[in-house]
C-alpha positions as CSV (number, residue, x, y, z in Angstrom):
1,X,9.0,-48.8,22.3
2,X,5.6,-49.7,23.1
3,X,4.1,-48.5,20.2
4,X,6.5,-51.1,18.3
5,X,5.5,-53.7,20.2
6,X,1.4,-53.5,19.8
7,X,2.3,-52.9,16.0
8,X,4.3,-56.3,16.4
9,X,1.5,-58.0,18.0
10,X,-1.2,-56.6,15.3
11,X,1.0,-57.5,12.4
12,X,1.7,-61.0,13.9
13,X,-2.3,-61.8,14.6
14,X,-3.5,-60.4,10.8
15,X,-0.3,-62.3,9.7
16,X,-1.4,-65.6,11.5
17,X,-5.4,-65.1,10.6
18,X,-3.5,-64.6,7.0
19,X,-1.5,-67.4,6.6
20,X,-4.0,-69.6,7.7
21,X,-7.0,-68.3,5.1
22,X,-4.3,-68.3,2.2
23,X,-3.6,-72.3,3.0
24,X,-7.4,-73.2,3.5
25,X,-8.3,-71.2,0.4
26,X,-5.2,-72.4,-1.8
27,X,-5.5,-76.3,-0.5
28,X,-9.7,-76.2,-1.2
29,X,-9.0,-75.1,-5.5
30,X,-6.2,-77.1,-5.4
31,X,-8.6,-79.6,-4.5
32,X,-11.1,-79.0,-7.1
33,X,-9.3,-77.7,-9.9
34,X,-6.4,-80.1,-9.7
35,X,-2.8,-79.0,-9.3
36,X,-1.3,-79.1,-12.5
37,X,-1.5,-75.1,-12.2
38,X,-1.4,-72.8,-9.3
39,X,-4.7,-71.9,-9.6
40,X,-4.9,-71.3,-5.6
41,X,-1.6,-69.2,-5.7
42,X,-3.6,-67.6,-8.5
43,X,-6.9,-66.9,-7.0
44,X,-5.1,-65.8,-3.3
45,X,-2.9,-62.9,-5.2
46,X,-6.1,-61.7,-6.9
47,X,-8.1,-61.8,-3.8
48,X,-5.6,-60.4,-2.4
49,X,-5.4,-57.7,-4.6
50,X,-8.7,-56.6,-4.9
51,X,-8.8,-56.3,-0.8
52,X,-6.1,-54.6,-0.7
53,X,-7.2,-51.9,-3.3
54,X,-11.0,-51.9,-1.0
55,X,-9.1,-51.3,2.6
56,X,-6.9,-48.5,1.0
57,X,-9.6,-46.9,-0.1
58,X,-11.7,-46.9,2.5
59,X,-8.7,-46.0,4.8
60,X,-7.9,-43.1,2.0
61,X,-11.9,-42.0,2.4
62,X,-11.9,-41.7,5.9
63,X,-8.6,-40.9,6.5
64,X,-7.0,-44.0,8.6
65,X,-3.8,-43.7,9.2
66,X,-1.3,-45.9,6.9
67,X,0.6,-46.6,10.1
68,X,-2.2,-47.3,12.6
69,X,-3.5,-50.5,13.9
70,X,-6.1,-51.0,11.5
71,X,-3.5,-50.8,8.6
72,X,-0.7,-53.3,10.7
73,X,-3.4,-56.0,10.9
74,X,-5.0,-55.7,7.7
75,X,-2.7,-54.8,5.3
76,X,0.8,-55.5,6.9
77,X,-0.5,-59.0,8.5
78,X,-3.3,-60.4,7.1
79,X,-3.5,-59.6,3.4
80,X,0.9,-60.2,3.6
81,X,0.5,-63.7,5.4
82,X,-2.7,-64.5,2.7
83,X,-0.8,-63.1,-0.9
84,X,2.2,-64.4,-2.0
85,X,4.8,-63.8,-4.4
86,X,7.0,-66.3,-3.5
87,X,4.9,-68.9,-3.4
88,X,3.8,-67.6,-7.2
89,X,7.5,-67.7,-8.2
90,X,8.4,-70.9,-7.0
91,X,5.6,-72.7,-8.9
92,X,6.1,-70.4,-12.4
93,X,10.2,-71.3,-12.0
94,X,8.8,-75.1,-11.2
95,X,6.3,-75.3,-14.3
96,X,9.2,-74.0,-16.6
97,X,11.7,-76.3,-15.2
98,X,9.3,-79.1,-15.7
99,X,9.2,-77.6,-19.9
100,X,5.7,-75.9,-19.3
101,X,7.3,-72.4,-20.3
102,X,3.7,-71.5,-21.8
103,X,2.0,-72.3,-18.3
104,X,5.0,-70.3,-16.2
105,X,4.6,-67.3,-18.6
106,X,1.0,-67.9,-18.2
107,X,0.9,-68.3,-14.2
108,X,3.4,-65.1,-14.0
109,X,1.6,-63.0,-16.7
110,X,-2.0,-63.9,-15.2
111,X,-1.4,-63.1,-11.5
112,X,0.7,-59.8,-12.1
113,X,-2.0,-58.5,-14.6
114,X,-5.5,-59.7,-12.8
115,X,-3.4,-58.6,-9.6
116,X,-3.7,-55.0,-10.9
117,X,-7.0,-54.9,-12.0
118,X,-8.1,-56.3,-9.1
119,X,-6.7,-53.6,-7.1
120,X,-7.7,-51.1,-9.3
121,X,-11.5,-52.8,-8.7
122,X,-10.8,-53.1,-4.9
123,X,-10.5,-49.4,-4.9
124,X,-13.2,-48.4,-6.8
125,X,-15.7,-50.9,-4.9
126,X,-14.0,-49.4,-1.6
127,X,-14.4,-45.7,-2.8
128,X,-17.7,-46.3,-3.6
129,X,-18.5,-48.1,-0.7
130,X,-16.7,-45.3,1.6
Protein backbone atom coordinates (compact mmCIF):
# COMPACT_ATOMS: atom_id res chain seq x y z
CA UNK A 1 0.00 0.00 0.00
CA UNK A 2 2.73 2.19 0.51
CA UNK A 3 4.23 1.76 -2.71
CA UNK A 4 0.75 3.10 -4.13
CA UNK A 5 0.74 5.94 -2.21
CA UNK A 6 4.48 7.43 -3.15
CA UNK A 7 3.45 6.52 -6.80
CA UNK A 8 0.30 8.75 -5.93
CA UNK A 9 2.28 11.49 -4.67
CA UNK A 10 4.90 11.28 -7.74
CA UNK A 11 2.16 11.18 -10.25
CA UNK A 12 0.28 14.07 -8.50
CA UNK A 13 3.70 16.58 -8.23
CA UNK A 14 4.82 15.79 -12.21
CA UNK A 15 0.99 16.11 -12.80
CA UNK A 16 0.84 19.62 -11.01
CA UNK A 17 4.51 20.81 -12.45
CA UNK A 18 2.56 19.61 -15.77
CA UNK A 19 -0.44 21.24 -15.77
CA UNK A 20 1.00 24.25 -14.83
CA UNK A 21 3.85 24.41 -17.93
CA UNK A 22 1.03 23.24 -20.37
CA UNK A 23 -1.14 26.61 -19.32
CA UNK A 24 2.03 29.03 -19.23
CA UNK A 25 3.18 27.57 -22.55
CA UNK A 26 -0.37 27.34 -24.30
CA UNK A 27 -1.58 30.97 -22.84
CA UNK A 28 2.23 32.66 -24.02
CA UNK A 29 1.37 31.36 -28.26
CA UNK A 30 -1.90 32.07 -27.66
CA UNK A 31 -0.66 35.35 -26.95
CA UNK A 32 1.42 35.83 -29.88
CA UNK A 33 -0.01 33.84 -32.53
CA UNK A 34 -3.56 34.81 -31.78
CA UNK A 35 -6.35 32.35 -31.02
CA UNK A 36 -8.10 31.77 -34.04
CA UNK A 37 -6.24 28.24 -33.93
CA UNK A 38 -4.98 26.07 -31.15
CA UNK A 39 -1.68 26.70 -32.01
CA UNK A 40 -0.71 26.26 -28.05
CA UNK A 41 -2.87 22.87 -27.88
CA UNK A 42 -0.74 22.32 -30.94
CA UNK A 43 2.67 23.02 -29.98
CA UNK A 44 2.02 21.25 -26.14
CA UNK A 45 1.02 17.71 -27.94
CA UNK A 46 4.19 17.99 -30.03
CA UNK A 47 6.31 18.91 -27.20
CA UNK A 48 4.81 16.60 -25.57
CA UNK A 49 5.50 14.03 -27.86
CA UNK A 50 8.87 14.41 -28.66
CA UNK A 51 9.68 14.23 -24.62
CA UNK A 52 7.96 11.58 -24.31
CA UNK A 53 9.71 9.56 -27.23
CA UNK A 54 13.39 11.08 -25.43
CA UNK A 55 12.40 9.83 -21.65
CA UNK A 56 11.38 6.31 -23.08
CA UNK A 57 14.36 6.05 -24.60
CA UNK A 58 16.60 6.89 -22.30
CA UNK A 59 14.57 4.81 -19.67
CA UNK A 60 14.64 1.87 -22.52
CA UNK A 61 18.81 2.51 -22.73
CA UNK A 62 19.36 2.25 -19.28
CA UNK A 63 16.81 0.17 -18.25
CA UNK A 64 14.43 2.24 -15.77
CA UNK A 65 11.76 0.70 -14.79
CA UNK A 66 8.21 1.67 -16.71
CA UNK A 67 6.76 1.45 -13.21
CA UNK A 68 9.25 3.31 -11.02
CA UNK A 69 9.32 6.75 -9.74
CA UNK A 70 11.10 8.27 -12.48
CA UNK A 71 8.42 7.02 -14.96
CA UNK A 72 5.24 8.17 -12.37
CA UNK A 73 6.52 11.72 -12.40
CA UNK A 74 7.66 12.08 -15.80
CA UNK A 75 5.66 10.32 -17.96
CA UNK A 76 2.38 9.48 -15.87
CA UNK A 77 2.38 13.20 -14.20
CA UNK A 78 4.09 15.65 -15.94
CA UNK A 79 4.09 14.99 -19.61
CA UNK A 80 -0.04 13.73 -18.84
CA UNK A 81 -0.87 17.04 -16.89
CA UNK A 82 1.25 19.08 -19.93
CA UNK A 83 -0.36 17.02 -23.37
CA UNK A 84 -3.82 17.01 -23.98
CA UNK A 85 -6.16 15.32 -26.06
CA UNK A 86 -9.11 16.74 -24.71
CA UNK A 87 -8.27 19.98 -24.75
CA UNK A 88 -7.29 19.23 -28.76
CA UNK A 89 -10.79 17.71 -29.27
CA UNK A 90 -12.72 20.26 -27.78
CA UNK A 91 -11.24 23.13 -29.87
CA UNK A 92 -11.21 20.74 -33.42
CA UNK A 93 -15.23 19.91 -32.49
CA UNK A 94 -15.44 23.98 -31.61
CA UNK A 95 -13.66 25.14 -35.01
CA UNK A 96 -16.08 22.78 -36.99
CA UNK A 97 -19.04 23.79 -35.16
CA UNK A 98 -18.14 27.36 -35.82
CA UNK A 99 -17.99 26.05 -40.03
CA UNK A 100 -14.10 25.95 -40.01
CA UNK A 101 -14.18 22.10 -41.00
CA UNK A 102 -10.82 22.73 -42.97
CA UNK A 103 -9.16 24.21 -39.66
CA UNK A 104 -10.69 21.15 -37.37
CA UNK A 105 -9.37 18.57 -39.95
CA UNK A 106 -6.39 20.66 -39.95
CA UNK A 107 -5.93 21.02 -35.99
CA UNK A 108 -6.83 17.08 -35.63
CA UNK A 109 -4.64 15.94 -38.70
CA UNK A 110 -1.59 18.27 -37.62
CA UNK A 111 -1.34 17.32 -33.92
CA UNK A 112 -1.94 13.43 -34.44
CA UNK A 113 0.70 13.32 -37.36
CA UNK A 114 3.61 15.91 -35.93
CA UNK A 115 2.62 14.03 -32.54
CA UNK A 116 4.20 10.87 -34.13
CA UNK A 117 7.08 12.14 -35.59
CA UNK A 118 7.84 13.87 -32.77
CA UNK A 119 8.02 10.91 -30.78
CA UNK A 120 9.66 9.05 -33.25
CA UNK A 121 12.38 12.15 -33.02
CA UNK A 122 12.22 12.18 -29.13
CA UNK A 123 13.48 8.71 -29.36
CA UNK A 124 16.00 8.86 -31.56
CA UNK A 125 17.55 12.20 -29.94
CA UNK A 126 17.08 10.12 -26.52
CA UNK A 127 18.79 6.97 -27.93
CA UNK A 128 21.44 8.83 -29.18
CA UNK A 129 21.84 10.79 -26.25
CA UNK A 130 21.63 7.54 -23.87
Amino acid sequence: MTEILIGLAWVALGSALGGAARFLVSSLLGRVLGETFPWGTLAVNVSGAAAIGAFAAVAVRHGLPDGGAAWQAIVVGFLGGYTTVSSLSLQSLALAQHGARGAAAANIIGSIAAGLAAVALGFALGTALA
